[in-house]
N, C-alpha and C positions, 0 to 999 in steps of 0.2 A: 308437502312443504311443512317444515315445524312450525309451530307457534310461538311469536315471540312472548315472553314475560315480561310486563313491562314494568315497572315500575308505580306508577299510579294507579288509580281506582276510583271509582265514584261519578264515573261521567253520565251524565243527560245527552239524553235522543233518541228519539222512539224507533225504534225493531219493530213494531208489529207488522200484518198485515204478507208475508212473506210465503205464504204457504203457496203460492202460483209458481213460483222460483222451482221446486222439483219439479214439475210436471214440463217446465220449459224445459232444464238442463237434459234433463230425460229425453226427451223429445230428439235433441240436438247429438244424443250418445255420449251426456258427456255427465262424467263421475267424480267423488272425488279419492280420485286413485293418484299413484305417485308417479309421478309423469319420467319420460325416458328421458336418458341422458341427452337426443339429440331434438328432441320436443322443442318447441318456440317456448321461451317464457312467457307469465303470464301481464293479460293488460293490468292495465294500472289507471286508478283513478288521479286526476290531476287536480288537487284541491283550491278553489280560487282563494287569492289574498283578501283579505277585509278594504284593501287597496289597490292603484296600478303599483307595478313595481317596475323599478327602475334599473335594466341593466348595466352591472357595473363596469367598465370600460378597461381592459390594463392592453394601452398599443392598439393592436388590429381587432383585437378579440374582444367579445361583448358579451356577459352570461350573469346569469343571476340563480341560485337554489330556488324549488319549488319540493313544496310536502306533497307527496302520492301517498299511497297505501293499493294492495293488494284485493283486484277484484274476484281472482281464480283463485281457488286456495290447490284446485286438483292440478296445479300448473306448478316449475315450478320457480322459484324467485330471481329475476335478472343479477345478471354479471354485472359490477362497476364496467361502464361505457358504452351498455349495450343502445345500440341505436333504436327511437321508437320515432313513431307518426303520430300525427292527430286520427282517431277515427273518423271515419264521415260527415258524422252529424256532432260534432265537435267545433266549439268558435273561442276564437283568441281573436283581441283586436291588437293591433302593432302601433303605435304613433309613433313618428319620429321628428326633431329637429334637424336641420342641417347646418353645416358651417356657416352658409349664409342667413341664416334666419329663418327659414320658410318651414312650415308643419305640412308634413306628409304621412299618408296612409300605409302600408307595407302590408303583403299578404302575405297571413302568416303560416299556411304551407312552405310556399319559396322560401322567405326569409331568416324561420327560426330552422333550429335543430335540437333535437331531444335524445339527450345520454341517461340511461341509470347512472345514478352515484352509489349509493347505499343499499342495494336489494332491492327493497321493492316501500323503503320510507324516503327518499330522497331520487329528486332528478335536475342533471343543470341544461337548463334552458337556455342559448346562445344563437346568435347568430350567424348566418351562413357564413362561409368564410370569404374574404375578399369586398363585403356588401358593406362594411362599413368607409371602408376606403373610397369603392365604386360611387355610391351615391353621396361620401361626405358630411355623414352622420356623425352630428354632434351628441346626441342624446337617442335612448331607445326607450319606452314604455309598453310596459303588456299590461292588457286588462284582461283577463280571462273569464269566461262563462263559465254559470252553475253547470255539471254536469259533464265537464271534461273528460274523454277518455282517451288513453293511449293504448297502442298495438304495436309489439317489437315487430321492428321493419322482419321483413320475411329474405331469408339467409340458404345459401345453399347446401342439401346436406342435412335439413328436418325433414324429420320422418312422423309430426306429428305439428305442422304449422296450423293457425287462427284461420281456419274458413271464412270467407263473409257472411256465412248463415251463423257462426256461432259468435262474429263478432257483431253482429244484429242484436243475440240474442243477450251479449255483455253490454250494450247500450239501451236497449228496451226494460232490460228488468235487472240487471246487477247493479248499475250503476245509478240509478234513482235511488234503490234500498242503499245503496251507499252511500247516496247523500244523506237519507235520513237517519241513517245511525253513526257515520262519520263524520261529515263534511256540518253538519245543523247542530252538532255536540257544542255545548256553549260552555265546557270546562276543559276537557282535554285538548280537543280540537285548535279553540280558543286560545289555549296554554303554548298548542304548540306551533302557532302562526307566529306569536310573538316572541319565541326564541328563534327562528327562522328570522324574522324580522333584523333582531341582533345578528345571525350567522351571515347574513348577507351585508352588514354595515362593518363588519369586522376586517381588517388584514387579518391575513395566513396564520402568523404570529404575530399577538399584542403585545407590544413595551410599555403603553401610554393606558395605566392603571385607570385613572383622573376622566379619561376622553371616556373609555371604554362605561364608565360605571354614567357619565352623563347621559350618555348615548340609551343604556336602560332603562335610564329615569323617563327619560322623554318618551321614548315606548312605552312605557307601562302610564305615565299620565295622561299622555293622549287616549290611551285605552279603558280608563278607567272614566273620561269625560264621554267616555260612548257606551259607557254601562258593564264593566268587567264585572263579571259574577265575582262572589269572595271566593269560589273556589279554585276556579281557575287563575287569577290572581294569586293564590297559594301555589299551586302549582308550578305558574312562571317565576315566581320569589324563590322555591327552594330549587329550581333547575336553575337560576341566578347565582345562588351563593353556594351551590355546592361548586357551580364552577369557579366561585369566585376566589374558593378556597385552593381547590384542586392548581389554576392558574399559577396563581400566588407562594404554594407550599410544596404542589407536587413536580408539575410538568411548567414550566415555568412560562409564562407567555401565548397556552395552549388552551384558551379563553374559546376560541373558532372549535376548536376541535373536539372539547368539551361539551359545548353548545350543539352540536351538531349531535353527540349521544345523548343530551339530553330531550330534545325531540325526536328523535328514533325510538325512545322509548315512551315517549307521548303517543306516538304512528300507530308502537305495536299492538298497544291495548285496546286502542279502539280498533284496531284490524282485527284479533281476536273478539272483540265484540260483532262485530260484522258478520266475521266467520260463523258464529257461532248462530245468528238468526236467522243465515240465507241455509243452514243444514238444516236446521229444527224447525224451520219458517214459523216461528214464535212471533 
């Protein structure tokens, strides 16, 4: 799988400590070689939001973006809509309102459902189909746990699918070291929750300049009253106005679509950063 280049530099969060990672992967026969056309793609870490977040609602349908990044580099990157699961030891809490008023629990096996959007930096998170009508869901909230992993449902027709011994051995030790060097990063990481943040408050296409730039204000003031480092603050400013140019000058109204490449490439760098300490275990 290539590595993305991504645009920024200079992120915090400790890599060490990694050198047990080859003797696992080894263990398990697994390399980082280029995987076959008919291979399962690789899991993916499911980053929590600094918040719940609220899926947004258009009709029957209910879904909201979530930032992953790449735990398998020897795997290699999902298709837009490939279907994934929770792994095992994996917890999301679901709340919901309903028409009438009442807050309920929802398990979020059944309920939710997991698409790639973007490779392996973006996934939309939605609801089963039919469940919001069923039960008469007014409102949907996820809270997701540290430590989240996904596994592409298994398809017929791989000639190289996620064993349970090797998806054990992606939640015992890849994804811990990928919280420490992705998910704990308090510039990039940081930077790119809160562009996500705007990409989910956004319609498809923006007309409403005025709404759109409030909407950022408040994201980044809120953020800044819970300690935004300056760096990452620089970060989500200039992935802010470059869209805001871009919108504005080039693609007209494509403020969502913009935003969305500019934390793709917040994902890449720290996923290269990952990559690079679970091989050297630095």
């Amino acid at each position: 799988m290539k590595q993305g280049n991504g645009a920024t530099g200079g992120s915090k969060g400790g890599s060490g400590g990694f050198g047990f990672l080859t003797a696992g992967l080894a263990c398990l026969g697994l390399s980082f070689s280029a995987a076959t056309v008919q291979a399962a793609p690789q899991a993916l870490a499911l980053v929590a939001p600094s918040e719940p977040i609220q899926l947004a609602c258009d009709g029957a349908d209910c879904g909201a973006q979530f930032s992953v990044f790449c735990l398998q580099p020897e795997r290699h990157s999902p298709k837009p809509g490939t279907n994934y699961t929770m792994a095992p030891n994996s917890r999301i809490t679901v709340s919901a309102l309903t028409d009438d008023g009442r807050e309920i629990d929802l398990a979020a096996r059944d309920s939710l459902r997991f698409q790639s959007l973007r490779g392996h930096m973006a996934m939309r998170i939605s609801l089963a189909p039919g469940l919001k009508q069923r039960l008469g869901l007014e409102a949907v909230f996820l809270t997701l746990a540290h430590h989240v992993t996904l596994a592409p449902e298994a398809e017929l027709g791989d000639d190289n699918p996620i064993s349970a011994d090797e998806l054990a051995m992606v939640e015992a030790a890849l994804r811990p070291a990928g919280n420490q060097v992705v998910d704990k990063d308090l510039e990039g990481m940081v930077a790119a929750r809160l562009t996500m943040h705007l990409v989910n408050a956004l319609p498809v296409f923006d007309g409403d300049t005025v709404a759109t730039t409030r909407k950022w204000r408040n994201i980044m003031a809120t953020a800044r009253k819970s300690g935004l480092s300056p760096m990452a603050s620089r970060f989500a400013e200039n992935a802010y106005d470059l869209c805001r140019y871009f919108s504005d000058r080039v693609i007209k109204g494509d403020m969502r679509g913009c935003m969305q490449g500019q934390h793709d490439k917040l994902i890449k760098t720290l996923n290269s950063k990952y990559w690079k300490a679970i091989r050297t275990g630095s």
